[in-house]
Structure formats: C-alpha cells, structure tokens
N, C-alpha and C positions, 0 to 999 in steps of 0.2 A: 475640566477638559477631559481628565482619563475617563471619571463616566460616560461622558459623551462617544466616548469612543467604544468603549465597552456596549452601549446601547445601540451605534451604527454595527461592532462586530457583531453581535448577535439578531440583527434585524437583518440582515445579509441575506442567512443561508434561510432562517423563515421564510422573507421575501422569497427566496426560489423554491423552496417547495411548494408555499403557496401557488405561485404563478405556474409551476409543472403541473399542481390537483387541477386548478384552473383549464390549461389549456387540456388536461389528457380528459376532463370533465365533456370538453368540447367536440373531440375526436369521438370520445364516446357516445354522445347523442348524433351525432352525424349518423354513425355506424347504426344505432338505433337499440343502442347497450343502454343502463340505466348507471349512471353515476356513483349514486348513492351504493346501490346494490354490489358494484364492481368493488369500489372501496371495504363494502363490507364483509364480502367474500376473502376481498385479502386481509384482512384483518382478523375475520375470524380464524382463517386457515392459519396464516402465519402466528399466530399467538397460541399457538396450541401446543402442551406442553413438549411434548417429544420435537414436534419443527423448531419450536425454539432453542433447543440443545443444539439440533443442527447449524440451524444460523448461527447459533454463537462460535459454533467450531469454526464456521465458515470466516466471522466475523476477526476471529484471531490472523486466519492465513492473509486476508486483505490489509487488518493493521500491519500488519511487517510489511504488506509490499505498499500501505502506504506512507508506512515509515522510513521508508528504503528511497523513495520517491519525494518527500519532503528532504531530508540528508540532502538532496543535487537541488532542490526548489532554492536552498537557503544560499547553492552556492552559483543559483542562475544555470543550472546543470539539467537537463532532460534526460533522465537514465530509463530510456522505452526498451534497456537488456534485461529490465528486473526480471522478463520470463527465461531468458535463455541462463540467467546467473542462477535463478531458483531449481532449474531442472537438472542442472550440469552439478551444483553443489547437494541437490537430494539424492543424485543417480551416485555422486561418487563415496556420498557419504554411506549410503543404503550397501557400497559395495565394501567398502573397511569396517561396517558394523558387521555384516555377514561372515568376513573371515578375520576374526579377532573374538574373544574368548575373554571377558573382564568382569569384574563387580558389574552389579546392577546400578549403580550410581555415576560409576568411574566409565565404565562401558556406554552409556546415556551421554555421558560429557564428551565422550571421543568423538562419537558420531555428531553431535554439535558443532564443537569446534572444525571439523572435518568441512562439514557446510559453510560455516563464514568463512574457513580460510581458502575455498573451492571459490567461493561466492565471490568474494573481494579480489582472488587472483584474476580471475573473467574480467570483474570491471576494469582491474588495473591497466587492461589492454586498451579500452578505449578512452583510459586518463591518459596515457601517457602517450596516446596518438591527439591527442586533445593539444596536451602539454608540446609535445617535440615537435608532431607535424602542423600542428592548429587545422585537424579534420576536425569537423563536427561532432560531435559524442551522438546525437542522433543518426546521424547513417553510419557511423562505427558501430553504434548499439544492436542496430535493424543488421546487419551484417553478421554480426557475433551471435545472435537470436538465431540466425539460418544456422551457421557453424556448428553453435553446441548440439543444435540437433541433429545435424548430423553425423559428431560424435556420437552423441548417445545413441543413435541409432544403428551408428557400428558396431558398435563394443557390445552391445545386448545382445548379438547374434551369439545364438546358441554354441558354437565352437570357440568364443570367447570369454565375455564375463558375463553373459545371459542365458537361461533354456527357455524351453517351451511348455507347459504344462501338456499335458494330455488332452486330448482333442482341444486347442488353444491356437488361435496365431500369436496371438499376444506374446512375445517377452518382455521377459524379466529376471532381477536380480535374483538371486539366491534369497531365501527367508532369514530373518536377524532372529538369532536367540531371543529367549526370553528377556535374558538379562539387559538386551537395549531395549524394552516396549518403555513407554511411561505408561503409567496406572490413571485409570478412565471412572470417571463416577457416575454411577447409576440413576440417575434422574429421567423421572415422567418414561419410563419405559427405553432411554435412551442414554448413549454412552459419551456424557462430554468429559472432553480432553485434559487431562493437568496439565497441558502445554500453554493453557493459558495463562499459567503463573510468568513463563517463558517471558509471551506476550507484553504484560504488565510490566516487567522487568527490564525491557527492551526499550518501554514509553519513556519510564523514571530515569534509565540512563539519557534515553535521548535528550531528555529535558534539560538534565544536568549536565549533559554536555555542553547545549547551547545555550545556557545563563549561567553557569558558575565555569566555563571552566575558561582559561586564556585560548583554546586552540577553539571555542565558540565561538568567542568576541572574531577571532582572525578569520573566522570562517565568515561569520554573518557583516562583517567590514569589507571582506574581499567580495562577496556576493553584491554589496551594495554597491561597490565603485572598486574598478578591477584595480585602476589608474592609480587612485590616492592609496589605496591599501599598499602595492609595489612602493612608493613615493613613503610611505609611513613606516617604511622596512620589514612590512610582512612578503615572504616568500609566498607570492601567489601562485606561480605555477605549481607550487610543488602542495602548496593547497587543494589545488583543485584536482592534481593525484591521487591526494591522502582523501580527498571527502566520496571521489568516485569510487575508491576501495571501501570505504564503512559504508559506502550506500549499497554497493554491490555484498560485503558479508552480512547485512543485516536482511537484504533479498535472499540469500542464501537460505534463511531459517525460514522462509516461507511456507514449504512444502514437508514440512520436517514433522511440524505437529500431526499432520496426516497420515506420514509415516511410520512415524513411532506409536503412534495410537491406534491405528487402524490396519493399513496393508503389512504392514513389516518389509516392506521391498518397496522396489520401484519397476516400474512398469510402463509401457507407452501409452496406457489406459489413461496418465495422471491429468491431471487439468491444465491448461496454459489458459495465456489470457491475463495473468496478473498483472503486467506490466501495465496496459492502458490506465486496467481498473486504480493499478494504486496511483496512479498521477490524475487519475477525476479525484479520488477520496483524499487527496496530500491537497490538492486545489481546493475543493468544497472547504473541509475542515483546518484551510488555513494553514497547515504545516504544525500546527498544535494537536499535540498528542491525544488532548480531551476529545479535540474536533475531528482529526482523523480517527477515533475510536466510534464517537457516535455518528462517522459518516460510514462507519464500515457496517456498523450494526444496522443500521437503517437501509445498505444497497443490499445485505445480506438477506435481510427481512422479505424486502421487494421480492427479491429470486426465488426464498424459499418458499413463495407465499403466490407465487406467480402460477405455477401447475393447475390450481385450484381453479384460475380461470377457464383453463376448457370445459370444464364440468360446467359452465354456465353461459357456454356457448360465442364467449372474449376468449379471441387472437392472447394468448400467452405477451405475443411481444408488444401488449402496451406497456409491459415492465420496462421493457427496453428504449419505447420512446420516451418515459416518464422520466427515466432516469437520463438518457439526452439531454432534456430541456433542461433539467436540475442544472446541471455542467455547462448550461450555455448560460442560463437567467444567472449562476452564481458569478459567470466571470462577469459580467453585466453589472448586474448588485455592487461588486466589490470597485468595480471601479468608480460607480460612484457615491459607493464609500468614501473612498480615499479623495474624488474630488470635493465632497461635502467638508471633509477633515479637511484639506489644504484651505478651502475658500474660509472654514469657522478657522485656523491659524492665521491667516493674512485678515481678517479682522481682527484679532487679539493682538496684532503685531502693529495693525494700524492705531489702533487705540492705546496702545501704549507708547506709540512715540505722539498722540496726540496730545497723550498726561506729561510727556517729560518736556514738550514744545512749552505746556502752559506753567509748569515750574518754573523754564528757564525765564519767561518773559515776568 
C-alpha cells in the first residue's frame, strides 16, 4: 500500500508537467511557433553553465518562500504576507547590519537572526487577528503586504534611514561592511551564493520539526481537525500563532541570501512577488522539502531560461502560461490522487472484513 502511494505521489506532479508541455505544445502551433524548437531553446539557454548558478541562487530564495508557505499548508493557513514579511525583515535587517561593527561570522548571524525575528513579528499580527478576532489570515496578510510597504517606503527617504545615490531615484540603505557579505563561489564565470548552505539547513530543520518533534505531531493534528486536536488537549489557537510566526521568520530569510551575496543593502529595486510563487511551489512539491526544492529549481529554470525566447521570435510569457497550467493540472492530479487512495483503502477495508465475516462463520 505505501508503494502504491509513493508511485501515485510521484505520478502527480509528472502528470502535470506533462499535460502543461502538452497544452503549451498546442498554444504553440496555434501561434505558429515549433514545439520542439521552443523546448529546446529553453533548454539549451537555461542549462548553460553561468544561467545555472543564477537559477540556483534564484532557486534557494523561492525554497524559503516555499517553505515558509508549506509551515501555514500544514496548519490549513494561506500566509500570501510571505512578500510583505521578506521585505520588511531584509529592509530592517540590511539597516542593523550597516550600523553595527562585528566579527565576520558573529556580524552574518546578527543580520540573520535580525530577519526571522523582523519576519515572524509581521506574521504574528495576522496570527493573532486570526486567533483573537477569527479575520482571515488572507486579507490580514494582503493588508500587511500594502503596510510594510509603506513602511519601507518611508523610512528609506533620504532624511531618514535611506540616501540616494548620485544621479539615482532609487533608495537605499546604507552599504553592510564587509564583515556581513557571505562568501560566493566562482563557477562557469559566475558567483553562486553559500547561502545555500542557509537553505539546506532550513529543509532538514523543517523536516525534523514536522516528524520527530511533539510540536509537529500538534501542528499537523491541528491542521487536520481544528475540533479533535482542541478536544485532545492541544492548545490550538495558540498553535496557529506559534506556526504563523515560524512561517513568517522563515519568509524573513528569503531576500537575505541576495543580500548578503550580492547588493549588500536594500533598495526598492529588490524583487517582490514571492509570496504567490512560494504557495504554487509548497502546493506542486507537496509541502515536502525534496518537492519544494525541485519545484523551485524547475520554476527557476523556466524564468531563467525564458529571455532566450525572444531571440526566436516566442512571446517570453509562455513561461508564465506553462507554469499556470503546471498549478492548475497539479491541484487536479492530487486530488485524484487522494481519491484513487481512498477508493484502493475502502477496498482493503472491505476485504478484510470479508476475511474476518468468513472466520467467524
């Protein structure tokens, strides 16, 4: 039965890539593009060694937001603030790395820590409007997204905590010493990040939170039935505080690796958009860290590999219908997963009370 199950999980998210090449196959001959040709365009482009350093960097900042976004999956929780938590935790952490003076290692962890506890304070607002008032975590989150940006957009003004470069509208924070960058490896002409180690690091906890520890069982109990979990003497509201804060500190570290390796500040320039993206890649890859890792590497691939299309005369954004369908065929797929698994359990159920009916007789 577990193989069984293992061979529907991973025929899932196949099945919807398949049926995404399939239909964007179709779009494409419509249009009067060549299939084959498109595929191999992206494929060549995106597998090239310097675009693959990129993706991978890219590939790291989407597993934290879609790890950040599995953390609320498990507790039935939609956290669509992962963008407003990541910007507001990089902006404040970018601003205590620039005036603080520390070892290179010790000085790296402050600015860290600085992010989750930035990150996790943000979400906490819309746990405990969850918890005390029972708002919705979704338009508390879409509310809080507008807010932090507008924080951040005050406090950058130049008579505050941000200047202006020289011929520049852009601000930004102050530049971080040296002693907060991490150290970037040289590959195929191009600088990937050790903040991947970060990344990694981030999966194995997650893992080990929700299988080995007591507060995972309580978490993935209360996700599963609000009712019996309360009724079993777990503290669920106060669960669903505590899980909205780790999803929100783990959203925090999003924007960091980009930081530390690359700009050394922060800027309005930075990217948003995480949030969606990490709640397709926490759905696609199931909430599983393996899945979420190779659904990030795979939407990263798409993206970085997507420019190449102009050059051969395809609209860029079939990346973006391709990766659509993916998100729709997967919710599709999965559920009837789970109904092929219920109907092959309610015949194993039947069959054994048909063995225990012919005992008894």
């Amino acid at each position: 039965m577990t193989q069984k199950k293992w061979f529907w999980g991973l025929m899932a998210p196949l099945a919807s890539i398949v049926f995404s090449v399939a239909i964007t196959s179709i779009i494409l001959l419509i249009k009067g593009a060549s299939p084959f040709g498109t595929f191999q365009v992206l494929w060549q482009f995106g597998s090239q060694g310097s675009n693959l350093v990129t993706e991978i960097n890219q590939t790291v900042a989407y597993y934290l937001a879609g790890v950040a976004a599995a953390i609320g999956f498990k507790m039935l929780l939609f956290n669509i603030g992962i963008d407003g938590q990541y910007r507001l935790a990089v902006f404040f952490s970018a601003v205590v790395g620039a005036q603080i003076h520390l070892p290179p290692v010790l000085h790296v962890l402050v600015i860290m820590v600085t992010a989750v506890v930035v990150g996790a304070l943000w979400a906490s607002i819309a746990g405990y409007l969850k918890v005390k008032r029972n708002i919705s975590e979704v338009i508390s989150n879409i509310m809080l997204n507008t807010i932090a940006s507008g924080i951040i957009t005050f406090l950058l003004q130049p008579t505050r905590l941000g200047y202006n470069l020289k011929n520049s509208n852009n601000s930004q924070t102050p530049p971080i010493d040296k002693s907060g960058w991490l150290p970037s490896f040289n590959i195929a002409g191009s600088h990937l990040y050790s903040y991947i180690f970060v990344a990694i690091l981030v999966g194995v906890l997650y893992w080990v939170l929700l299988n080995k520890s007591v507060f995972g069982f309580n978490l993935r109990a209360t996700g599963m039935s609000f009712r019996a979990a309360r009724a079993s003497g777990i503290n669920a509201p106060r669960m669903i505080f505590i899980t909205m804060a780790i999803s929100g500190g783990v959203a925090g570290l999003t924007g960091v690796g980009e930081m530390l390796g690359n700009t050394h500040d922060y800027s309005l320039s930075f990217p948003t958009g995480y949030a969606l993206t990490g709640l397709a890649l926490a759905l696609i890859g199931r909430s599983s860290p393996i899945g979420i890792a190779l659904a990030a590497f795979f939407w990263s691939f798409l993206e970085g590999a997507a420019p190449a299309l102009d050059l051969y005369g395809v609209p860029t954004e079939i990346v973006i219908v391709m990766q659509a369908i993916i998100i729709i065929s997967t919710v599709v797929s999965y559920e009837l997963v789970k109904r092929i698994n219920q109907l092959q359990q309610q015949k194993l159920v039947g069959q054994a009370a048909v063995e225990v009916k012919e005992e008894v007789k």
